[in-house]
LOZAKE-934582 format. One record per residue: x, y, z of N, C-alpha, C in turn; residue in three letters; residue number from 1. Coordinates in pm, 1 decimal, padded with zeros to 6 digits. Atoms other than C-alpha are relative to their C-alpha. Layout:
# LOZAKE-934582
> X,Y,Z,X,Y,Z,X,Y,Z,Ala,NUM
...
//
This chain:
# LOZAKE-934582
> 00075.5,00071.0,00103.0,-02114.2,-04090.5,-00895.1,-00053.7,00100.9,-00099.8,Unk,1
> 00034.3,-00093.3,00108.5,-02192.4,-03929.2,-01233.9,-00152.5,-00021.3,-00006.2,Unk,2
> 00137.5,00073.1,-00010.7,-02574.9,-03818.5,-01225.3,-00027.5,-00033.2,-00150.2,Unk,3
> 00031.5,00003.7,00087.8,-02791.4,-03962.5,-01484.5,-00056.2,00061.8,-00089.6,Unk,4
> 00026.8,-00108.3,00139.5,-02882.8,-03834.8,-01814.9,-00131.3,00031.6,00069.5,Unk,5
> 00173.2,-00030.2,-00084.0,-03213.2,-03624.2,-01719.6,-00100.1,-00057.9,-00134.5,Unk,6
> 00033.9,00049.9,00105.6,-03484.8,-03815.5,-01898.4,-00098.5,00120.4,-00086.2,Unk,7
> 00066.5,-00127.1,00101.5,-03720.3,-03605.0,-02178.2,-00133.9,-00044.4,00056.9,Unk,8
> 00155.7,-00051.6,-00061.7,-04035.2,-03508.6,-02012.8,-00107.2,00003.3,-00119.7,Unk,9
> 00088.2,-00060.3,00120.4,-04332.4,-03520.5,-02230.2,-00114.5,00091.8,00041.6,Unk,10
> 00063.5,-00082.2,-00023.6,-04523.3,-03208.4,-02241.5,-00166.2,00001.8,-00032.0,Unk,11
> 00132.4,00019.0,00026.0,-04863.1,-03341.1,-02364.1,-00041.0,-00115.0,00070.4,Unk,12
> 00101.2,00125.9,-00041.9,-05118.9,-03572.8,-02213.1,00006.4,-00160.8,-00050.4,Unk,13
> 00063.1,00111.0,00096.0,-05143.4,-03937.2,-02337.4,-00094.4,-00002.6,-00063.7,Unk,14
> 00139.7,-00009.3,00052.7,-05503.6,-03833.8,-02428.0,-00012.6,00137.2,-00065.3,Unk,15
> 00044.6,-00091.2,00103.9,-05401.7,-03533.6,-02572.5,-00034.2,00150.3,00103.6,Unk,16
> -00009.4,-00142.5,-00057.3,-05437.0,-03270.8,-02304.9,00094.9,00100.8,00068.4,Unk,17
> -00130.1,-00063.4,-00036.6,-05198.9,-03071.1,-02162.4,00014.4,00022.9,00165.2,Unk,18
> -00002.8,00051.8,-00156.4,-05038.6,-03121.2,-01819.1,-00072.9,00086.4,00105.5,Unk,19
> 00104.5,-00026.2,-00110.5,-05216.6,-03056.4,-01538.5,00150.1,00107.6,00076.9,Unk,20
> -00128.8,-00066.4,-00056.7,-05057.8,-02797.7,-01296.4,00084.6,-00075.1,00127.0,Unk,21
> -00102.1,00120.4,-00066.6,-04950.2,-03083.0,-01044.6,00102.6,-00027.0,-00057.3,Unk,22
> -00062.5,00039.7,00053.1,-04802.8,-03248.0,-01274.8,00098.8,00094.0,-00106.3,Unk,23
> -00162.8,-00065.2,00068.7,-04553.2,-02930.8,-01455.1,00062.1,00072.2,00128.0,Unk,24
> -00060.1,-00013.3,-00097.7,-04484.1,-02876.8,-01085.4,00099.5,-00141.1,00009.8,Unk,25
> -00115.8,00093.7,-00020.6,-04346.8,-03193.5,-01079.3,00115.4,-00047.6,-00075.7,Unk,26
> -00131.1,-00035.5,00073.8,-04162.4,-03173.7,-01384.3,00105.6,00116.0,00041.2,Unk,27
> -00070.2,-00095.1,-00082.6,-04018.0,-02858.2,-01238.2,00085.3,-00037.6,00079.6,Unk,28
> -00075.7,00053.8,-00109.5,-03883.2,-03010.2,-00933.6,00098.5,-00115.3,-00050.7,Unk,29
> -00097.1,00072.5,00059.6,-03740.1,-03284.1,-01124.5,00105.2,00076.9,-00052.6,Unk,30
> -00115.7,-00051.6,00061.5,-03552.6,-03069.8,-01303.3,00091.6,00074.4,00033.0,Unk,31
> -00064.8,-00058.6,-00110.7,-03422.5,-02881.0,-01029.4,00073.3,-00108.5,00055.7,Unk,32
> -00065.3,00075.8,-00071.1,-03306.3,-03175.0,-00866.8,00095.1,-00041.5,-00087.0,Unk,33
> -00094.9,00079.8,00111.0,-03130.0,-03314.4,-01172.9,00110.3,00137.0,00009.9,Unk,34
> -00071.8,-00107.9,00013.1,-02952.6,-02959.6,-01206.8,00085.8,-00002.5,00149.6,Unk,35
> -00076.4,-00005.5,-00126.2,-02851.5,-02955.7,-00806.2,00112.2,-00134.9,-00023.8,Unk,36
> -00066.9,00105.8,00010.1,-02740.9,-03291.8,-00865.9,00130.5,-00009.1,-00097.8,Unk,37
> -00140.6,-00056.1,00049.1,-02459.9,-03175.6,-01130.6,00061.5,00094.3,00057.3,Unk,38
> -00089.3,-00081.0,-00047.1,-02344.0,-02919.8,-00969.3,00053.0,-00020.8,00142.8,Unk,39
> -00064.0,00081.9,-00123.6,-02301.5,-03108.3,-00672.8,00110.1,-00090.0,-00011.5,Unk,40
> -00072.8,00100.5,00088.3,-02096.8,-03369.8,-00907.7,00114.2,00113.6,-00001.7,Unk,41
> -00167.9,-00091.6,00029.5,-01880.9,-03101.4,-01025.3,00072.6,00096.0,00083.5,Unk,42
> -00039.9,-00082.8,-00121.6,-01798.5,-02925.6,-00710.6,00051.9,-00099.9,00073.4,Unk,43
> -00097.5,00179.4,-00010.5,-01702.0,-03314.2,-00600.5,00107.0,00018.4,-00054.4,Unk,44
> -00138.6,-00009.1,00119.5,-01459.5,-03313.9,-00901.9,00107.1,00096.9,00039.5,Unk,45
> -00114.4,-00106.6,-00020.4,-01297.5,-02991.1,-00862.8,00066.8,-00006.4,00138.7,Unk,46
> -00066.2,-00009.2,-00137.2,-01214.9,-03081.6,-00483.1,00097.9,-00111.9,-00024.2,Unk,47
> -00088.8,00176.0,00047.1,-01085.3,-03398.5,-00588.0,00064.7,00024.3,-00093.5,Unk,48
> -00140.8,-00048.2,00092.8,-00857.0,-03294.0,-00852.7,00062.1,00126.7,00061.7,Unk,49
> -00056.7,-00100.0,00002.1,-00767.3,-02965.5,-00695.5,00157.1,-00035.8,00099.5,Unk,50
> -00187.6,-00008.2,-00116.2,-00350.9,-02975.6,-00539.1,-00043.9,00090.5,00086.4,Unk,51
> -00006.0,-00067.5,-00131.7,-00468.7,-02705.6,-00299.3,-00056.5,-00023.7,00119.5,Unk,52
> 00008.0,00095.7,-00131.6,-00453.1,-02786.8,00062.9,-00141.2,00100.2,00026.5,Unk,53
> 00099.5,-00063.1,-00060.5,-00778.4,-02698.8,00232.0,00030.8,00086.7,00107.4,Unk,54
> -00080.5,-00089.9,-00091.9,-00777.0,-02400.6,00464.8,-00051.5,-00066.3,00153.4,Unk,55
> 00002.9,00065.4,-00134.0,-00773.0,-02510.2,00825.9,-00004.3,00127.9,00138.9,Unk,56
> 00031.6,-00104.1,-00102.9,-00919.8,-02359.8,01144.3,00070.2,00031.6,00087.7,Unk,57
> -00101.2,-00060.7,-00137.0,-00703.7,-02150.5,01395.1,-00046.1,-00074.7,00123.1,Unk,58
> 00072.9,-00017.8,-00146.8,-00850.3,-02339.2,01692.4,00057.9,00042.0,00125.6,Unk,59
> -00089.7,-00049.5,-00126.4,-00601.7,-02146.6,01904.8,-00045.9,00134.5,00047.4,Unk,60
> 00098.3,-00062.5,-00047.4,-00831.7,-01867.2,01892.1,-00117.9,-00028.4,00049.6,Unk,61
> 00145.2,-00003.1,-00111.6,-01107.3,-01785.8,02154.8,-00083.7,00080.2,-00034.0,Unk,62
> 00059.6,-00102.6,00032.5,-01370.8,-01592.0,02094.2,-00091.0,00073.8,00152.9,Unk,63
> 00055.3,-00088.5,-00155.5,-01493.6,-01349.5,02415.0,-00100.2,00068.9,00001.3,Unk,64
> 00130.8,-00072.7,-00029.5,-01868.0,-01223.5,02464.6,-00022.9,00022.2,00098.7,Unk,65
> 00105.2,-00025.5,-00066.7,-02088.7,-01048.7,02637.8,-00125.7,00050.7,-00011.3,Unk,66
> 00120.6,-00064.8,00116.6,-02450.2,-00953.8,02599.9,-00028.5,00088.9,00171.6,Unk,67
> 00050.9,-00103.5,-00042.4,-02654.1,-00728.2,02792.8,-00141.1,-00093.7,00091.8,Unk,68
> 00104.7,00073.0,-00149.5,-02994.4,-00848.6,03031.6,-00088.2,-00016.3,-00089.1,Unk,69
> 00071.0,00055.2,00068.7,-03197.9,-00870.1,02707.8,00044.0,-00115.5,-00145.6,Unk,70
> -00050.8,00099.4,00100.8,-02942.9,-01089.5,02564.7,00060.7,00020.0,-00131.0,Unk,71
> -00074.3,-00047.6,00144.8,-02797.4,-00874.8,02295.0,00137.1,-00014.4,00018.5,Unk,72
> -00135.3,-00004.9,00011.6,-02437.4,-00899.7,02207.0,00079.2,00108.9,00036.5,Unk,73
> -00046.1,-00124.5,00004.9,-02242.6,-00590.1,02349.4,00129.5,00007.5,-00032.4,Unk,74
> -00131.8,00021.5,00010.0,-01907.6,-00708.6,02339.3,00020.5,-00112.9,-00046.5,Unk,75
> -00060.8,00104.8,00068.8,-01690.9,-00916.5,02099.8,00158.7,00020.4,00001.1,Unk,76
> -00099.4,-00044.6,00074.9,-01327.8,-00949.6,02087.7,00051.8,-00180.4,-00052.4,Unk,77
> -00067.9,00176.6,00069.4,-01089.8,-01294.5,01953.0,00129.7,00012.1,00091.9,Unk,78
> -00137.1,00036.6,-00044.3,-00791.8,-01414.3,02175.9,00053.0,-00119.7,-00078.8,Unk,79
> -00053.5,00109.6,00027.5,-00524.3,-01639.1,02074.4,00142.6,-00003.1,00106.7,Unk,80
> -00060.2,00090.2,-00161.6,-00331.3,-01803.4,02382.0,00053.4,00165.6,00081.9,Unk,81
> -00001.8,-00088.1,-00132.8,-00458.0,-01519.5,02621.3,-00023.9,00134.0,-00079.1,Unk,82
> 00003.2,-00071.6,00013.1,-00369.9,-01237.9,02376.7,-00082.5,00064.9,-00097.7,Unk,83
> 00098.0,-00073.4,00094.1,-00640.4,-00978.9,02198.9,00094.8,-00058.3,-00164.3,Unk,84
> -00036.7,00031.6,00200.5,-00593.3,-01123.5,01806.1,-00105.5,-00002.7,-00116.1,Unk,85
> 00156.5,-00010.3,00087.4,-00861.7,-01003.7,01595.4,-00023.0,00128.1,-00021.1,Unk,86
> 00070.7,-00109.2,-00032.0,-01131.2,-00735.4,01598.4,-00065.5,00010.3,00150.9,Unk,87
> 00028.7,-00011.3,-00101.4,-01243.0,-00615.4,01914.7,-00118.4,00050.9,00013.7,Unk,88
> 00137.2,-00036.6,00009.3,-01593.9,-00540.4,01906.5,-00096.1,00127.5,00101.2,Unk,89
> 00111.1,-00071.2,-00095.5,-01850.6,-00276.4,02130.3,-00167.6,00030.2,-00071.9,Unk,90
> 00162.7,-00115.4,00006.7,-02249.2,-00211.5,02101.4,-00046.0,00030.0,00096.0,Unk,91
> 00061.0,-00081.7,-00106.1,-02477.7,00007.2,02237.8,-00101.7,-00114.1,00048.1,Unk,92
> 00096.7,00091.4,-00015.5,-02799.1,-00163.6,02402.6,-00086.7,00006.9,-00094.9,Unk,93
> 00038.8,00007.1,00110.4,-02962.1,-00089.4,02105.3,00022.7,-00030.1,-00129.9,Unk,94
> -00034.5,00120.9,00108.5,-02766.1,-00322.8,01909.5,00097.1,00106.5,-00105.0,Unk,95
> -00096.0,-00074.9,00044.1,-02568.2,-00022.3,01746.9,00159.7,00012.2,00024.7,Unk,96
> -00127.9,00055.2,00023.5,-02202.7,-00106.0,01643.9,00048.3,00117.7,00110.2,Unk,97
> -00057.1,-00118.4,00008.2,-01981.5,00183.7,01819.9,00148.2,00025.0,00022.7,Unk,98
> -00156.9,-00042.0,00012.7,-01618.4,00089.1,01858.5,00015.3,-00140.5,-00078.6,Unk,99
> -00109.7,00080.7,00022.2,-01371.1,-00144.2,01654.7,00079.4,00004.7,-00020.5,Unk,100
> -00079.9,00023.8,00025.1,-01077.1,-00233.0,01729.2,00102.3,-00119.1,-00106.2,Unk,101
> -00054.8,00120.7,00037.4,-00802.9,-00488.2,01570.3,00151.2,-00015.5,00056.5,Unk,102
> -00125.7,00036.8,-00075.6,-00501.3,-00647.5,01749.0,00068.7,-00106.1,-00079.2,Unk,103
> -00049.1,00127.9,00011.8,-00245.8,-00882.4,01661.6,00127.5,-00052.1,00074.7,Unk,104
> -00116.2,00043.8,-00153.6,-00058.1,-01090.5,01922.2,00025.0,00102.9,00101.3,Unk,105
> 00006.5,-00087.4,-00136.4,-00194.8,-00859.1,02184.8,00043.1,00169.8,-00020.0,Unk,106
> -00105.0,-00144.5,00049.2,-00054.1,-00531.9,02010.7,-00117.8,00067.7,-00103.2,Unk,107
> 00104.4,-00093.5,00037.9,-00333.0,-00262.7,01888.9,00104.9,-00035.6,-00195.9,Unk,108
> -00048.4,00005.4,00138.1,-00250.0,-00308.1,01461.3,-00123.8,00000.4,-00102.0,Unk,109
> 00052.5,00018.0,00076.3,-00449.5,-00202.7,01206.4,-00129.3,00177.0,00016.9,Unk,110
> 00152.3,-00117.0,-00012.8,-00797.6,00055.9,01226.4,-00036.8,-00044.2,00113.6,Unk,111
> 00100.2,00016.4,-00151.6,-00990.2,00156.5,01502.8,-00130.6,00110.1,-00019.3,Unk,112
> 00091.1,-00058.3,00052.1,-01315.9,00301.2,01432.7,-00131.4,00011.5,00170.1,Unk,113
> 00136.4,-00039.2,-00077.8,-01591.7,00489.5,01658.5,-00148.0,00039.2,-00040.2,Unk,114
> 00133.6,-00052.9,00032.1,-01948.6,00563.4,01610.8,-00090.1,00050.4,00101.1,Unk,115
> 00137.9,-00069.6,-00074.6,-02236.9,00774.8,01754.6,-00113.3,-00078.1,-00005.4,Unk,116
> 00102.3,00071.0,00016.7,-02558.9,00618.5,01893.9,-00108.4,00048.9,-00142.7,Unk,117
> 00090.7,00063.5,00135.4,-02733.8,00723.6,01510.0,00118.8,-00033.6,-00103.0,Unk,118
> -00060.4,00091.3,00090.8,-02449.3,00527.0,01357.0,00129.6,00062.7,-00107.1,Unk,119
> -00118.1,-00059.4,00110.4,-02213.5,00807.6,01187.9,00134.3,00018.3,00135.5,Unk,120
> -00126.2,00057.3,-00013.0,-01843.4,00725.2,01252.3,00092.1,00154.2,00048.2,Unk,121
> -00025.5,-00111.2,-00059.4,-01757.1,00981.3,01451.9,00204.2,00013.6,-00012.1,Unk,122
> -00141.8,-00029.9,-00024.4,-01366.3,00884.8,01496.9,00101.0,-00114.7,-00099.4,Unk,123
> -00037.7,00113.6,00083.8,-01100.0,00676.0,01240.7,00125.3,00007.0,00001.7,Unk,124
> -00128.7,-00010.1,-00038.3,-00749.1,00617.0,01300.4,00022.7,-00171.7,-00014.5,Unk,125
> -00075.5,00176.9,00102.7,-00479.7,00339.9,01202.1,00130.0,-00011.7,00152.3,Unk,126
> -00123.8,00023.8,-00070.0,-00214.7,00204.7,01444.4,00098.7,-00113.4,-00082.3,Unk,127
> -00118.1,00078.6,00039.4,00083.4,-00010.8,01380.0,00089.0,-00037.1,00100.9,Unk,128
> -00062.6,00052.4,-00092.4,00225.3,-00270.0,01580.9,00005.8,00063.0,00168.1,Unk,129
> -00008.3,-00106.7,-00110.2,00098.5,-00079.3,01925.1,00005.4,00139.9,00014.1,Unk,130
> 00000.4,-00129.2,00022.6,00172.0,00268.2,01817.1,-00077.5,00070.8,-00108.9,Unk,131
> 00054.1,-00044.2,00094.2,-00048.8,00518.3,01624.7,00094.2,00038.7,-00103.4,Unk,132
> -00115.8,-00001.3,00091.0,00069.6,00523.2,01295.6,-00068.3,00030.7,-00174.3,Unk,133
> 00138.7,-00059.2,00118.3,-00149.8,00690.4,00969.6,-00074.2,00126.3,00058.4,Unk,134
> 00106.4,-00156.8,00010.4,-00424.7,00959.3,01036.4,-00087.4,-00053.7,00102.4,Unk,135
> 00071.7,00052.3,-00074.4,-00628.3,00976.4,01322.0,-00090.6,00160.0,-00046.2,Unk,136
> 00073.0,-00126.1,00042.8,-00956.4,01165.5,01232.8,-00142.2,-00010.6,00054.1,Unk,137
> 00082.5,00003.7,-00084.4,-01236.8,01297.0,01412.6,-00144.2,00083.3,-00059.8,Unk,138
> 00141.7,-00004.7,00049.8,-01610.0,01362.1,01283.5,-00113.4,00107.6,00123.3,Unk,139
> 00055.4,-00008.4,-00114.7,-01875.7,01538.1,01469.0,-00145.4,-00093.3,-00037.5,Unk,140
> 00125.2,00126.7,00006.5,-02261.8,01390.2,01486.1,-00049.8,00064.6,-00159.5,Unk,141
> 00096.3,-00093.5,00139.8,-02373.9,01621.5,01153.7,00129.1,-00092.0,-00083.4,Unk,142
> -00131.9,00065.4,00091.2,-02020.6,01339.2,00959.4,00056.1,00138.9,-00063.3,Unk,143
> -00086.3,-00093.7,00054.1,-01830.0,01686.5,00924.9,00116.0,-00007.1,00050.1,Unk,144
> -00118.2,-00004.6,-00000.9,-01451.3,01646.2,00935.9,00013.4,00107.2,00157.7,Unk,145
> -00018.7,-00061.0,-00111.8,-01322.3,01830.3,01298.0,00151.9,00021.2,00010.3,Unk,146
> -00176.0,00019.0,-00022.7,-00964.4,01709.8,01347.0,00050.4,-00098.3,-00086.3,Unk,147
> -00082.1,00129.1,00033.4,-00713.6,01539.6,01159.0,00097.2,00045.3,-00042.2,Unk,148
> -00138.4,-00028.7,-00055.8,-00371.7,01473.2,01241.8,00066.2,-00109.3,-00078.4,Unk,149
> -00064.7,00069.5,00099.2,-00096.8,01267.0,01058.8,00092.2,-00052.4,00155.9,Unk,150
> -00085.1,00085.0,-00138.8,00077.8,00979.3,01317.8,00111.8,-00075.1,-00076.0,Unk,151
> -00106.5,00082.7,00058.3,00431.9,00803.0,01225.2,00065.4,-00058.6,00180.8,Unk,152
> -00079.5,00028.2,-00137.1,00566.2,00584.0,01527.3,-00026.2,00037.0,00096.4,Unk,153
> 00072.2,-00054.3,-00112.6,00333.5,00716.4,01784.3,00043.2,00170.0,00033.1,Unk,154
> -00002.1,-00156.0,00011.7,00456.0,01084.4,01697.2,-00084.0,00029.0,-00060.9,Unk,155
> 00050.0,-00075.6,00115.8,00311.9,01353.8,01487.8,00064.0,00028.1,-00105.8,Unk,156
> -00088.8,-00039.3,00119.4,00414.8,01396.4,01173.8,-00093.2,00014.2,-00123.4,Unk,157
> 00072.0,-00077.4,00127.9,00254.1,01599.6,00878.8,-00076.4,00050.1,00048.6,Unk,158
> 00083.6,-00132.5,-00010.9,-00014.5,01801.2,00883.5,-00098.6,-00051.6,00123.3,Unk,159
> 00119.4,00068.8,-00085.1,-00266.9,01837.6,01177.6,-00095.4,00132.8,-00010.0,Unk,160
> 00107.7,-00071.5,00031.9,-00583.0,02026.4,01111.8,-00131.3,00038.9,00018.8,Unk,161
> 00115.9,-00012.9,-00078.6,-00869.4,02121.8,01274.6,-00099.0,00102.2,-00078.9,Unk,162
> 00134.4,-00043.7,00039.3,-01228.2,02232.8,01140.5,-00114.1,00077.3,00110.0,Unk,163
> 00101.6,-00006.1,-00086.5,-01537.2,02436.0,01284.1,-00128.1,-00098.2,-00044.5,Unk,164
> 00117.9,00053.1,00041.1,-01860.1,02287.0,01286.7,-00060.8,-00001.9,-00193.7,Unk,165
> 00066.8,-00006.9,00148.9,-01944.1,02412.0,00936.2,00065.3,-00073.1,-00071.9,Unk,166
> -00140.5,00046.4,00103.5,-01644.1,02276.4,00773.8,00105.4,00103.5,-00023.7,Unk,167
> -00129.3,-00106.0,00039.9,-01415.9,02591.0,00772.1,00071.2,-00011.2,00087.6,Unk,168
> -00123.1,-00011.2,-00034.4,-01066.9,02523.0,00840.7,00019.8,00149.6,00123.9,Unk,169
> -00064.9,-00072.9,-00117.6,-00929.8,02697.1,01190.3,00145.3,00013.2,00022.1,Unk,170
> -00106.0,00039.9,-00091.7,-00596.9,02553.5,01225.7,00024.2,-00082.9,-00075.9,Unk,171
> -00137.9,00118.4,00050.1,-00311.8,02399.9,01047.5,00141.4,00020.0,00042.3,Unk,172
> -00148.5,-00026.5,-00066.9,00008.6,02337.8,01167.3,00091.1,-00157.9,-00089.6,Unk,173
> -00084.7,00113.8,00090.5,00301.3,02080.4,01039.9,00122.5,-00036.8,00120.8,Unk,174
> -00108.0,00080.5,-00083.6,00530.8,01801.9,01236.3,00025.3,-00100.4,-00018.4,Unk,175
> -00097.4,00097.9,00061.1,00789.1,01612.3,01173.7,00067.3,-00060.5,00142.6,Unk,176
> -00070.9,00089.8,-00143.6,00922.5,01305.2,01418.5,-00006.6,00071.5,00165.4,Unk,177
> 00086.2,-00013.8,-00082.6,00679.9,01438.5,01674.2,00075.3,00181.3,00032.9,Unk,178
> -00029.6,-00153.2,00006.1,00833.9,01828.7,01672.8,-00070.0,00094.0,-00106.8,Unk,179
> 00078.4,-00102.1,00104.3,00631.9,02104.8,01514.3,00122.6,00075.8,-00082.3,Unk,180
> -00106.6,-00029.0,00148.7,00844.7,02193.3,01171.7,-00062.8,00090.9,-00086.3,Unk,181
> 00055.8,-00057.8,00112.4,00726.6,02466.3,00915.9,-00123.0,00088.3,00089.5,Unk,182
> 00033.7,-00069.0,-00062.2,00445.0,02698.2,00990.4,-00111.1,-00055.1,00084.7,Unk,183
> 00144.1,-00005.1,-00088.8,00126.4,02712.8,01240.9,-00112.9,00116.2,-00018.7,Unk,184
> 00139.5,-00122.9,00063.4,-00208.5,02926.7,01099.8,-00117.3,-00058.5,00098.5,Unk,185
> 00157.4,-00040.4,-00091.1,-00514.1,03030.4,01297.3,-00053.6,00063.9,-00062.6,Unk,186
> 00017.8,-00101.4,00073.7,-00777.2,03163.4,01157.7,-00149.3,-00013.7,00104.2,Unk,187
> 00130.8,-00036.0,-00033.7,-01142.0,03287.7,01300.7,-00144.2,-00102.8,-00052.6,Unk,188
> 00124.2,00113.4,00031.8,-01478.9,03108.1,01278.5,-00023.2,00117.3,-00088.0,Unk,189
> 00050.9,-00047.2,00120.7,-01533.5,03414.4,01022.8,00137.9,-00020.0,-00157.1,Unk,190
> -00055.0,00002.7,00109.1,-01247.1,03295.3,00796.6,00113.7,00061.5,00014.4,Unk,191
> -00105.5,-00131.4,-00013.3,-00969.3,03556.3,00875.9,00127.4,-00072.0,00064.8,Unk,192
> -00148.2,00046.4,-00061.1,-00615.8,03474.8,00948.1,00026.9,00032.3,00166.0,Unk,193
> 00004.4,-00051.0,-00102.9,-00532.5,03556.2,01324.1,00157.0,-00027.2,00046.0,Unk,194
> -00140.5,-00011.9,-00037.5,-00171.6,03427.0,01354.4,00047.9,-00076.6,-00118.8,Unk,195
> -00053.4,00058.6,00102.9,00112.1,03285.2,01171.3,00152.3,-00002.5,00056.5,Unk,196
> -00124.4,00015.3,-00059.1,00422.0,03089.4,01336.6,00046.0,-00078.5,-00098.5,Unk,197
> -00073.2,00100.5,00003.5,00692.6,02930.7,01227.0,00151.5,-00057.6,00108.6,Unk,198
> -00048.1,00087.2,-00093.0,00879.1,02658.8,01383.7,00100.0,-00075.0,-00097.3,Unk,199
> -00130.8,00050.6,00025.3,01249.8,02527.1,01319.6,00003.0,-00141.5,00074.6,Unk,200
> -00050.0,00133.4,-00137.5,01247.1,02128.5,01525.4,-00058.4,00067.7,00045.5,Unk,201
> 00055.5,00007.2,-00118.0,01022.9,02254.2,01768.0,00036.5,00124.0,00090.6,Unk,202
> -00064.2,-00126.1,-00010.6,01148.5,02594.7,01771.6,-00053.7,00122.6,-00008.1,Unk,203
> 00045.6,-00141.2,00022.7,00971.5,02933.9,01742.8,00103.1,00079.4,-00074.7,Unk,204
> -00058.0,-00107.9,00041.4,01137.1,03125.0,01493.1,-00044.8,00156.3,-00048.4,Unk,205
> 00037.5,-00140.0,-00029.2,00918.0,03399.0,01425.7,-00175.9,-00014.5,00000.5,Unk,206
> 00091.4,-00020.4,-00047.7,00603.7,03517.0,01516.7,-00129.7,00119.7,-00067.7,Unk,207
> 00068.2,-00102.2,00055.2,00300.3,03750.0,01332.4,-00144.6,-00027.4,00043.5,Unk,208
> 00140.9,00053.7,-00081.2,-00043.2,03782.6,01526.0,-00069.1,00152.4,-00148.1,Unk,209
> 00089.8,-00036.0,00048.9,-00316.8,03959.4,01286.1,-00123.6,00058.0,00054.3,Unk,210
> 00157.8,-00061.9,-00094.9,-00569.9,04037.2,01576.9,00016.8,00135.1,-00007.5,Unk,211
> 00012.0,-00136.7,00009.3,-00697.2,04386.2,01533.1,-00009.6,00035.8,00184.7,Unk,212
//
């Protein structure tokens, strides 16, 4: 039903004084309601003319909790007929997020993320269809970079790289369809080179150590 025209409020008294504050509260509210009341109209309309089908609920997913002895939520994941299909949830007892997963049709797919009880994301990695498959990378509690490795098909492949505490690079190496390819560097928590391999497929071809 189309609402009606809103009528014109008069802002003065019959006698000449000016409205009371009851009464421009209640003009107020009128006019709020008249306003909800179109946009309620035209949010009608647009459903009712729109060709697109409404979206409809999976009810073939389950959803799986558990809480803890003061009733907090610790665990969440989503099944659909039996198998993990969703995000997979963990908190601490202090209500702090610290793992998620995501599955689909029972098969690890997508990010998987860790956190430390004060909340920095200690670990971040991607799978695909069951197998790691992207960058899996590892944080310490200060969010400084530590490890990170390059995954294709549940091998290694590209660079994998490891940090000290401060942030200075220790260790890079390179692999291709899970065989170390190209070189391998070490270097000292003061910065300094200490070796330097390379690798043919998974091969040692030559060798130079730098330790004094």
């Amino acid at each position: 039903m189309t609402p009606q025209e809103r009528p014109q409020w008069e802002t003065d008294h019959p006698h000449g004084n000016k409205l009371t504050r009851t009464e421009e509260q209640k003009a107020h509210d009128k006019e709020l309601f008249f306003q909800l009341a179109k946009r309620v109209y035209d949010l009608e309309t647009q459903i009712c003319n729109s060709t697109d089908p409404l979206p409809e609920r999976d009810l073939s997913i389950k959803v799986e909790e558990r809480v803890n002895n003061a009733g907090n939520v610790i665990y969440r994941a989503y099944r659909k007929e039996g198998k993990l299909h969703g995000t997979k949830e963990r908190w601490n007892d202090a209500g702090h997020l610290v793992l998620r997963f995501h599955y689909e049709n029972g098969k690890q797919h997508g990010t998987f993320e860790w956190w430390n009880d004060a909340g920095v994301r200690t670990r971040l990695g991607q799978w695909e269809n069951d197998q790691k498959h992207g960058i899996d990378e590892w944080r310490n509690d200060e969010n400084v970079v530590t490890h990170l490795t390059h995954w294709k098909n549940d091998q290694e492949h590209g660079t994998a790289e490891r940090w000290n505490d401060s942030g200075v690079r220790i260790f890079l190496a390179h692999w291709e369809n899970g065989r170390q390819h190209g070189t391998e560097e070490s270097w000292n928590y003061a910065g300094a080179l200490t070796y330097l391999i390379h690798f043919e497929h998974g091969t040692v071809v030559s060798l130079q150590s730098f330790l004094n």
